[in-house]
C-alpha positions, 0 to 999 in steps of 0.5 A, a space after each residue: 489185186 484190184 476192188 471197188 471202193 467208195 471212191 471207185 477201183 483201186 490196186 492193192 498190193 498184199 505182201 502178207 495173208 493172215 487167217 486167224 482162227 477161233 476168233 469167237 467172241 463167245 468162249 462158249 460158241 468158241 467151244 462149240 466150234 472146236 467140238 464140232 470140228 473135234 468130231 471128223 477128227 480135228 485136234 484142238 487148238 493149243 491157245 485161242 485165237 490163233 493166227 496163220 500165216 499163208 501165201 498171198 497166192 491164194 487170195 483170188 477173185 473168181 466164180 470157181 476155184 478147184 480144190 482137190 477131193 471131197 473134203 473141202 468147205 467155205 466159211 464167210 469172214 470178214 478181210 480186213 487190208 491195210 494199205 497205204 497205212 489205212 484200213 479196209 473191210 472186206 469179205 471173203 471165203 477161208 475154204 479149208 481141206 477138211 480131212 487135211 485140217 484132222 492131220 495139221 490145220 495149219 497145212 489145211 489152210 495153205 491148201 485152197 484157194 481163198 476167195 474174196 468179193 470184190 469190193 471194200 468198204 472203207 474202216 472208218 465208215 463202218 468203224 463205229 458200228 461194225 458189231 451190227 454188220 450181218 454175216 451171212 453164208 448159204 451152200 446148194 444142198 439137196 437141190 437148193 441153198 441152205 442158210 449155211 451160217 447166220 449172225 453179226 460181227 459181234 459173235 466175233 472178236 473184236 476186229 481191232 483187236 485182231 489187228 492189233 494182235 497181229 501187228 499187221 503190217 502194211 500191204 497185209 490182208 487177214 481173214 478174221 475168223 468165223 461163226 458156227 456151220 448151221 448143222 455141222 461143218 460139210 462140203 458142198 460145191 456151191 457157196 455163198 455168202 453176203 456181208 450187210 450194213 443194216 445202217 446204209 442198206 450195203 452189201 459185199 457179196 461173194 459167190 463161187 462153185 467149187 470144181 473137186 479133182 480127182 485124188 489120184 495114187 
């Protein structure tokens, strides 16, 4: 895959795609998040956080993505790559088969595209101060975009942390977790979302339609 860097364009290879879940930094929020997700019939996690593994060949950057039938939604989190032994952060969407996620959260996450923004910022730029990053999502409901989820990195756990974790290998992505949905976890065929330093006035911003196919017997 190919982002834009502080020091221009760059290829990189991602042999291994990690989506980590219930990642919140606050074991209260983290409760939330499973009791929300309880109620249109997720089981709860056996352990937090939890990491899944998934193809890399569902890493895209496009404006659309297909999904099949009605029970999809993006959430907006931190990507973090390691490539050539250094490490970038980056944003990017886990959308997620709701109405798979209440039979196996694990297949759920396998069974949509997951799109990225297309540029990264280096780690040790924001290193020091990546609990001050804002992330932010809205989707298009009711004929205009709604604040969706809305907070900083310091509701998630910390990133190196999550790194270290998961001994993530090199030429590996991982998408990091998120924060609650603002009103309930619901689908909608617009969304986007924005990750911002406050320090330097940069955002990573990542927008997409989501096209619903037919569920067909």
């Amino acid at each position: 895959m190919q982002f834009e860097t502080p020091t221009g364009p760059q290829s990189f290879r991602i042999n291994a795609l990690i989506v980590a879940g219930w990642t919140g930094r606050d074991t209260a929020a983290v409760r939330h998040h499973i009791e929300e997700l309880v109620e249109i019939g997720v089981p709860p996690p056996t352990t937090t956080p939890l990491f899944y593994r998934i193809g890399t060949n569902l890493l895209c950057q496009s404006d659309r993505i297909e999904v099949l039938g009605n029970e999809t939604s993006g959430e907006a989190e931190p990507l973090i790559i390691i490539s050539n032994d250094q490490i970038w952060l980056g944003l990017g969407s886990d959308h997620t088969d709701r109405g798979l996620e209440a039979v196996s959260v694990a297949a759920s996450k396998q069974a949509c595209p997951k799109p990225v923004a297309a540029d990264l910022w280096r780690w040790s730029d924001v290193e020091d101060r990546l609990d001050d990053l804002t992330l932010v999502s809205e989707i298009f409901e009711d004929g205009g975009w709604v604040t969706y989820q809305f907070g900083t990195l310091a509701a998630i756990r910390p990133l190196a942390e999550l790194i270290d974790a998961t001994a993530m290998p090199d030429n590996a992505a991982m998408m990091c977790g998120t924060l609650t949905a603002i009103g309930g976890v619901r689908a909608a065929d617009r969304f986007r979302a924005r990750l911002h330093d406050p320090m330097t006035g940069r955002t990573i911003s990542l927008g997409y339609n989501c096209i619903r196919l037919p569920v067909v017997a």
